[in-house]
C-alpha positions as CSV (number, residue, x, y, z in Angstrom):
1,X,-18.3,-29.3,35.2
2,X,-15.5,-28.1,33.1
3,X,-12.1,-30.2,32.7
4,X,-9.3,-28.9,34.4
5,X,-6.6,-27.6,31.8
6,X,-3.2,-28.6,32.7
7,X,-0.4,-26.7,31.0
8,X,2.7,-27.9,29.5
9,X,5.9,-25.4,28.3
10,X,8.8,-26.0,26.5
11,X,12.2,-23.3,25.9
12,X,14.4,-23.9,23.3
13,X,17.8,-22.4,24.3
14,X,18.7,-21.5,20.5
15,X,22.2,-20.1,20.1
16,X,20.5,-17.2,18.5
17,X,17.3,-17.2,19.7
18,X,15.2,-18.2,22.7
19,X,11.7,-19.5,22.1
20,X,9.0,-20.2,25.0
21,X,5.6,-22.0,23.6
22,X,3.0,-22.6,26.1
23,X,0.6,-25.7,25.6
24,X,-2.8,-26.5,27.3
25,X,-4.1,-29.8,27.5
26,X,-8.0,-30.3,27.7
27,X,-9.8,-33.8,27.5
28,X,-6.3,-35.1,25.8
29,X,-6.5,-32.8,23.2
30,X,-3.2,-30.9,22.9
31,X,-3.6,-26.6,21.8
32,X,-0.6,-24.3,21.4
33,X,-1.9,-20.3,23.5
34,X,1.2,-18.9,23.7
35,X,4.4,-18.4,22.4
36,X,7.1,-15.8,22.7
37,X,10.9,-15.5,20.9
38,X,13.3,-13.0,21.5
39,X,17.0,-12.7,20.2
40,X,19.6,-15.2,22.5
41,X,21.9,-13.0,24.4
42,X,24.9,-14.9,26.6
43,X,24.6,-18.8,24.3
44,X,27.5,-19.3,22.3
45,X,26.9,-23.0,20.7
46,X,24.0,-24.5,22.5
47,X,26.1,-23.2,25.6
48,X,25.2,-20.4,28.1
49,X,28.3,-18.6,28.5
50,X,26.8,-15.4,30.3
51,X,24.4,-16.4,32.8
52,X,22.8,-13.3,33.2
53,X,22.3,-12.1,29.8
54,X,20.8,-15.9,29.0
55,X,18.2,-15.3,32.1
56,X,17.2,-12.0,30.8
57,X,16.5,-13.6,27.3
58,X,14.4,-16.3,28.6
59,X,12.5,-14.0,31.1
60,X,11.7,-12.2,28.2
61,X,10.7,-15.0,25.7
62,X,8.6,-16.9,28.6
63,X,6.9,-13.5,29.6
64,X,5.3,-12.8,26.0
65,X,4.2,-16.4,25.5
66,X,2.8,-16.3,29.0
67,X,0.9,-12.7,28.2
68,X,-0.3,-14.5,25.2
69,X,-1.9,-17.4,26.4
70,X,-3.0,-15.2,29.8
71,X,-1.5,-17.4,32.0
72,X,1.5,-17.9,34.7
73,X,3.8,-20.7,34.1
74,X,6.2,-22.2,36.8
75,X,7.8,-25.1,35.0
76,X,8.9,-26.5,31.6
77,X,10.5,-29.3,29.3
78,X,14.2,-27.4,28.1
79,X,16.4,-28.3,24.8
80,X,20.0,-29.0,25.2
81,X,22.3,-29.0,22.9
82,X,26.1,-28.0,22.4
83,X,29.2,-29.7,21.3
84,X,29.8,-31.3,25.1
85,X,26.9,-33.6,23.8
86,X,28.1,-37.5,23.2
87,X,26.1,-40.4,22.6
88,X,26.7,-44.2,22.7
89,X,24.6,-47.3,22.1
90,X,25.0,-49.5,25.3
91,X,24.3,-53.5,25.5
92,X,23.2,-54.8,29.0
93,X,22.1,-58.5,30.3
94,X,19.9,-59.3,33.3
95,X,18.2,-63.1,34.6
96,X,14.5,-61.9,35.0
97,X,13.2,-61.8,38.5
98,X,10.3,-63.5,38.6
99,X,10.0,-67.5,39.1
100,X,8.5,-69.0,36.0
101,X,10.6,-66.4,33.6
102,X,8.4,-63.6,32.9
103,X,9.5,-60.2,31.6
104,X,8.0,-57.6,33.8
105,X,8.5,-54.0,33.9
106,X,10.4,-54.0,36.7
107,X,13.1,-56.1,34.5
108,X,12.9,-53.3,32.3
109,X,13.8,-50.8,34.8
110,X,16.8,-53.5,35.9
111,X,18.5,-53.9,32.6
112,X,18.3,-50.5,31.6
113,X,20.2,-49.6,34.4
114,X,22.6,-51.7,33.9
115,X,23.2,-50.4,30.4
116,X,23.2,-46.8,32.3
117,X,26.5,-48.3,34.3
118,X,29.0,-47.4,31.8
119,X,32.4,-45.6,32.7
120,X,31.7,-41.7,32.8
121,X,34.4,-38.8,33.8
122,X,33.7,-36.9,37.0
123,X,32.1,-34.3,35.0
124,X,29.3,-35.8,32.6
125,X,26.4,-37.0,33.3
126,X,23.3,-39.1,31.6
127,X,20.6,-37.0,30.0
128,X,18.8,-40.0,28.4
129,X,19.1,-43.6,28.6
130,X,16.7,-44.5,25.2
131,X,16.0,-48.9,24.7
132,X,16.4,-49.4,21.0
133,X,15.5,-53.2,21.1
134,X,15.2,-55.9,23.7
135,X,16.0,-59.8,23.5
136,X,14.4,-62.5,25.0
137,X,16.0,-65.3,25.4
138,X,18.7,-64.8,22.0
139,X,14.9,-63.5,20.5
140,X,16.0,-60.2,18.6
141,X,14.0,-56.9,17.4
142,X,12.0,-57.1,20.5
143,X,10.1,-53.6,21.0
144,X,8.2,-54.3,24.4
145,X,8.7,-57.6,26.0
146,X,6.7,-57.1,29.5
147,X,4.6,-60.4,29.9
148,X,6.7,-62.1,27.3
149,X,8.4,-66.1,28.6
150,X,12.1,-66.1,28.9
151,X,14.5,-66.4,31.9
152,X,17.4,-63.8,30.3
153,X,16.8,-60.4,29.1
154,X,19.2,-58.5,27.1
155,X,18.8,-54.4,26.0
156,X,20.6,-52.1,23.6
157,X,20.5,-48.6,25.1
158,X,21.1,-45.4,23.5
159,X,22.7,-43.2,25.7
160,X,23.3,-39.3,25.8
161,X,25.7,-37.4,27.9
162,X,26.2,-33.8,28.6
163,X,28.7,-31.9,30.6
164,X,27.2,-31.8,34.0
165,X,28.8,-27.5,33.9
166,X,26.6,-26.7,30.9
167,X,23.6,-29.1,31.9
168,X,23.6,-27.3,35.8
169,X,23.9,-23.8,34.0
170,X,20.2,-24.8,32.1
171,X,19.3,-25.6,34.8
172,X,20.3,-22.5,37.3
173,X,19.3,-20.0,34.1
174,X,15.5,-21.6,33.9
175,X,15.1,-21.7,37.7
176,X,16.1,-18.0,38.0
177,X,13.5,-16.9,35.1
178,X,11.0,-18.6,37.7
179,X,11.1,-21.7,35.8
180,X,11.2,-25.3,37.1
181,X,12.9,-28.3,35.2
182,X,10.9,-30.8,34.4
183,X,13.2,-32.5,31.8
184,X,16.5,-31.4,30.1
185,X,15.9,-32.8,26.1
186,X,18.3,-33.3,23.5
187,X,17.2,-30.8,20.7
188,X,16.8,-33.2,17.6
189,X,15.4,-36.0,19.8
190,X,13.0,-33.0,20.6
191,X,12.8,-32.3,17.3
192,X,12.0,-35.5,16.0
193,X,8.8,-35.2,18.1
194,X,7.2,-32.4,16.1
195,X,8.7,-33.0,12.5
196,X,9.6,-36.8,11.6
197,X,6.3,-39.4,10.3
198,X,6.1,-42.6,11.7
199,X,6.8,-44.7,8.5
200,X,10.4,-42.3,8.5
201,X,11.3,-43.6,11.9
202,X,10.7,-46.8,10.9
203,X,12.4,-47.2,7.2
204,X,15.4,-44.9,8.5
205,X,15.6,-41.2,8.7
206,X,18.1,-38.2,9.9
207,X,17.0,-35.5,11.2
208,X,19.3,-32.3,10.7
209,X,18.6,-29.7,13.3
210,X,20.6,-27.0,11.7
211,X,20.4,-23.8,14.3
212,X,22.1,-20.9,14.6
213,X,25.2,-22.5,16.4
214,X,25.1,-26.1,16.1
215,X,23.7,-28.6,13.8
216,X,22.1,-31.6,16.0
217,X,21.8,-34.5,14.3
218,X,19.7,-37.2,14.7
219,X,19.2,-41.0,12.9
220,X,16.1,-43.2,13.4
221,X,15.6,-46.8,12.4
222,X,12.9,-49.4,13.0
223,X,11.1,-47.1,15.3
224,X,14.1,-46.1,17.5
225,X,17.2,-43.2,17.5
226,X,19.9,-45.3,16.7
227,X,22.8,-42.7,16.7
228,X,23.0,-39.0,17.7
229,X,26.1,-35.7,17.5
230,X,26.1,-32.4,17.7
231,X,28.2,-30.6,15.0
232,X,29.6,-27.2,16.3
233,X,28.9,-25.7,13.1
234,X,25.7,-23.4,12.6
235,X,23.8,-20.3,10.5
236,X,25.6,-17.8,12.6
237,X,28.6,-18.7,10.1
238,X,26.7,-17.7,7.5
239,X,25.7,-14.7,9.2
240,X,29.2,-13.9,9.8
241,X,30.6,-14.3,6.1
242,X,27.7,-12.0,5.4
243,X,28.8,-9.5,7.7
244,X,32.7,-9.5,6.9
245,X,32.0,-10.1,2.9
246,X,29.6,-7.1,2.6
247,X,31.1,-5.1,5.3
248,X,27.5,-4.2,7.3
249,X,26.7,-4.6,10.6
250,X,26.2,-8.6,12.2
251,X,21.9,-7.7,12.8
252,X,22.0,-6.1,9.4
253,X,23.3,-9.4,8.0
254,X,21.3,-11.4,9.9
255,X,18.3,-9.7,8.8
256,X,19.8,-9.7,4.7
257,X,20.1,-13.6,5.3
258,X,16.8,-14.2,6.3
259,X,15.1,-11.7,4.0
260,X,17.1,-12.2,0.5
261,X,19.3,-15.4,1.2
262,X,19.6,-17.9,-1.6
263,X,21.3,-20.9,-2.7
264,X,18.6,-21.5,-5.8
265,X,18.6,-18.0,-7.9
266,X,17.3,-17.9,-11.5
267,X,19.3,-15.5,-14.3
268,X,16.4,-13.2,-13.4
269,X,16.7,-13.3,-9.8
270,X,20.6,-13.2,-9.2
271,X,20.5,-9.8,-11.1
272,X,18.0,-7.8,-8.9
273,X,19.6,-5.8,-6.1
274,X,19.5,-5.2,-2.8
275,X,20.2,-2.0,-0.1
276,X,22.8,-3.1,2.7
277,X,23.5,-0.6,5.2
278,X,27.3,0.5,6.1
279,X,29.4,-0.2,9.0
280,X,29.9,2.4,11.6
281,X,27.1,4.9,9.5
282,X,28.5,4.5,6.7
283,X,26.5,4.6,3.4
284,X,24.1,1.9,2.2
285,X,25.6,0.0,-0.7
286,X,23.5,-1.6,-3.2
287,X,24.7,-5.5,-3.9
288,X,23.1,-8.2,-6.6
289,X,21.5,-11.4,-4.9
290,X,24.1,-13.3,-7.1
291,X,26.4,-12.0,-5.0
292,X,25.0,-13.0,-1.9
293,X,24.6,-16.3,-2.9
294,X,28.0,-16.5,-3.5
295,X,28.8,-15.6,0.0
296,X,26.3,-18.0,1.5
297,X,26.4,-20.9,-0.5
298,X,30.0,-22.1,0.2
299,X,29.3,-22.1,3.7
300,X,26.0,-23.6,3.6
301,X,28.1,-26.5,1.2
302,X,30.6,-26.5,4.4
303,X,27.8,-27.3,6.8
304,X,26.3,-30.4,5.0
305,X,29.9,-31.9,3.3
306,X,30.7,-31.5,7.4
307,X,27.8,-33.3,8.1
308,X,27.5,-36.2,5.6
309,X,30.7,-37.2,6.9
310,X,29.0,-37.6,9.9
311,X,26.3,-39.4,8.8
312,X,28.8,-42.0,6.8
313,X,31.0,-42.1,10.0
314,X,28.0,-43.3,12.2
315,X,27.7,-46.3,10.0
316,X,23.5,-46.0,9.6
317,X,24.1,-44.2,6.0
318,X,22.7,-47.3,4.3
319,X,19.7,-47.3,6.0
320,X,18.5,-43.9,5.4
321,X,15.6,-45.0,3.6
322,X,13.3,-42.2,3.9
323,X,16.5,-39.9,3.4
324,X,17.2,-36.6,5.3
325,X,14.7,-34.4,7.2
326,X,16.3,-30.7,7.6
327,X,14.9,-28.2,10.1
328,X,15.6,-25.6,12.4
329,X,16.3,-21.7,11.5
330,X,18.9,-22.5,8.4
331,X,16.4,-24.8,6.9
332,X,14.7,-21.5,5.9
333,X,17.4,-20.4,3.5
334,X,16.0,-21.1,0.3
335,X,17.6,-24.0,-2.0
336,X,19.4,-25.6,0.8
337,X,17.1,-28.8,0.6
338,X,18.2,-29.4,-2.9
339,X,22.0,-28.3,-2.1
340,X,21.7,-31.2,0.5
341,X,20.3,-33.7,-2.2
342,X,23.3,-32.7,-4.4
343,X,25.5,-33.6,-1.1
344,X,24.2,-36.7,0.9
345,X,23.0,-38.4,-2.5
346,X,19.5,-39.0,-0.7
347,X,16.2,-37.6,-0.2
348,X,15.5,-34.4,1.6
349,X,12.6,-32.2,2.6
350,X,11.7,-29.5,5.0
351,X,10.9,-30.5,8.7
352,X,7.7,-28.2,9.4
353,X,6.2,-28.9,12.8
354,X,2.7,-30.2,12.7
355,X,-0.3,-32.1,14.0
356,X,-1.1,-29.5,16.9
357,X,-3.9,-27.3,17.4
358,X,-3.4,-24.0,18.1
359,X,-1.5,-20.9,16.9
360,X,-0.4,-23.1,14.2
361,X,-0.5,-20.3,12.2
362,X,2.7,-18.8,14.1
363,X,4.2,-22.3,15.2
364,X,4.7,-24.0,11.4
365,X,8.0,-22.8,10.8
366,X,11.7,-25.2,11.4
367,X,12.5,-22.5,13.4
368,X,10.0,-23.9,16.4
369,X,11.0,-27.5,15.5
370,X,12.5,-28.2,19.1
371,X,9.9,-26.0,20.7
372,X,7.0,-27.8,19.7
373,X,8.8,-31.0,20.0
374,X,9.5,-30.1,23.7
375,X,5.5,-29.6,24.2
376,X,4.9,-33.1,22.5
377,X,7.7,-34.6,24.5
378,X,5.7,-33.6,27.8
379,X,2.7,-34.7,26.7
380,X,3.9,-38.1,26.3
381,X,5.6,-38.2,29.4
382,X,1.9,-36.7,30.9
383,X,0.4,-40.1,29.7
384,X,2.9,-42.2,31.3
385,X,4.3,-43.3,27.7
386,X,7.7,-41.7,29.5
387,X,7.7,-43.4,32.4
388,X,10.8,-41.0,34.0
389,X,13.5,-40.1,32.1
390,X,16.0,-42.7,31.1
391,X,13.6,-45.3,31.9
392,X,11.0,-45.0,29.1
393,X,9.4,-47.7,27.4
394,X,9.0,-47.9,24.0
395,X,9.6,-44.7,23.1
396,X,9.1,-44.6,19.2
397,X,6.8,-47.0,19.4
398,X,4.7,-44.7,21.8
399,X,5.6,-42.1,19.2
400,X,4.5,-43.6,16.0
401,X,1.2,-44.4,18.1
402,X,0.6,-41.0,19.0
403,X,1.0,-40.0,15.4
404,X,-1.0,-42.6,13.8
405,X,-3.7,-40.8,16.1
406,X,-3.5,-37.5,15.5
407,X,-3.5,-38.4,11.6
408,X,-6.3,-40.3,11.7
409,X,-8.1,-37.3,13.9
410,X,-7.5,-34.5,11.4
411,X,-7.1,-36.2,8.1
């Protein structure tokens, strides 16, 4: 008798584009069949600003990646993101229930909801509620303390918020694309999933998601996010001083950007030219990659001087062992990794999604970062390592597992 295949989907909500990869799941082995992208129409930021135009996009994207994996799909994990995004680490304290002091899960549950009862306006609302550490009884760095002795049981918590406006919009878009929630997933927690190593999470790591409107960020530490922000700040800025510096249409630069787009030229290189169509049908001009590097690389230098401020205002910059993991569509623009190093003063490589079966082929590019994250986020949360959202249990530590699997499985 043949397994049943259960089928798990996740939609990024790019500012610039919508992606919808569909995942089957056989005998716990996860396979990517599906996936469809198509250009964002009514997001501005990580936000949906026109309802309409953003269900039309993700009818679309969902409908090729259901064609190509030949099956109908009724639900799925979704990326937020978006400057409305705020995140704080909580500290809570509970006695433990049971006579005889031992932690149970149901302790767990209790002192992570007391972290959860922090002071929020009228109109935000808790997307996750993440345990970084436990103590037991003044015992620190305590990853999973069911069964352990002790009568008191502290938590730090990290939280994230969203605007309960632009988190209802997700979810009234998705629904009327035929698409149930399951989960709504910050986008570099999502990315983290698909791009960041176990040993990163552990020695320190931040994760750039640099999209087209935002750049998510993201910092891990001894197994556990430790401090997240959205930067308002994305490659459509590029885009646009491409479009106004050579004077061609916004797709035209978008496409020039993705095809010829450099920060790292050689003599050689800068001197060969390029065909950029006119505004309004006017004639092609023919421009040197020097000078589109000079257009891009000021603003890509903008982006990451933004964002290392950031990253020293979160107070985790001295712990970023393992350095900087950038992803997401700007991480294809050639020479930014080494403009970064330059920058922060640290580390940095390419996030390319991996360990997934599949159309991997199609899928191992930052620009599905959060997408594929999404899928692996579900299929934790299949196995019960996600117990419900806000409530999870050893999160990373379920992570770096899963990982340490899956390398040991196909290398």
């Amino acid at each position: 008798m043949m397994a049943r295949k259960e089928r798990i989907v996740g939609v990024d909500l790019g500012t610039t584009k919508i992606a919808a990869i569909v995942a089957e799941v056989e005998d716990e082995d996860l396979k990517i069949v599906g996936v469809g992208s198509t250009p964002s129409n009514g997001l501005k930021r990580g936000v949906i600003v026109n309802l309409e135009k953003a269900i039309e996009s993700i009818e679309k994207a969902v409908d090729e990646a259901s064609r190509m994996a030949g099956v109908k799909v009724d639900s799925c994990y979704a990326g937020i993101s978006g400057s409305h995004i705020e995140s704080i680490n909580a500290h809570a304290m509970i006695a433990t229930a049971r006579t005889g002091g031992v932690v149970t899960k149901r302790d767990i549950e209790r002192v992570i909801e007391q972290a959860k009862a922090i002071a929020l306006p009228m109109d935000r609302e808790i997307i996750h509620a993440i345990p970084i550490e436990y103590v037991v009884d003044n015992e620190k760095g305590i990853k999973d303390p069911v069964g352990m002795s002790g009568v008191k049981l502290e938590a730090e918590v990290h939280i994230v918020t969203a605007a309960i406006t632009s988190a209802q919009n997700i979810y009234t878009a998705l629904e009327r694309a035929g698409l149930r929630v399951k989960d709504l997933v910050l986008q570099p927690l999502a990315s983290s999933y698909s791009v960041l190593q176990p040993d990163e999470i552990d020695l320190g790591v931040c994760l750039l998601d640099i999209g087209g409107g935002t750049t998510d960020l993201a910092i891990f530490y001894d197994g556990a996010i430790r401090y997240s922000e959205v930067i308002p700040l994305g490659g459509e800025y590029i885009t646009n001083d491409i479009a106004i510096g050579l004077r061609t249409p916004y797709k035209q630069a978008e496409e020039t950007k993705r095809k010829y787009a450099s920060i790292s030229l050689s003599p050689e290189e800068g001197k060969e030219e390029i065909k950029v169509p006119g505004i309004g049908g006017r004639e092609d001009r023919e421009i040197t990659k020097e000078l589109l590097a000079s257009i891009v690389t000021p603003r890509a230098e903008e982006i990451l001087m933004i964002t290392n401020k950031a990253i020293k205002r979160s107070g985790f910059f001295d712990i970023l062992a393992a350095g900087v993991v950038i992803t997401g569509g700007t991480a294809r623009l050639r020479g930014i990794d080494t403009l970064a190093e330059d920058i922060f003063h640290l580390p940095v490589k390419i996030g390319i999604p991996k360990q997934i079966a599949g159309l991997t082929d199609i899928v191992q590019d930052p620009i599905y970062a959060t997408g594929v994250g999404l899928i692996l986020y579900g299929f934790e949360k299949k196995n019960q390592i996600l117990i419900r959202r806000g409530k999870g249990v050893g999160v990373f530590d379920a992570l770096k597992k899963r990982f340490e699997d899956w390398f040991a499985k196909y290398f």
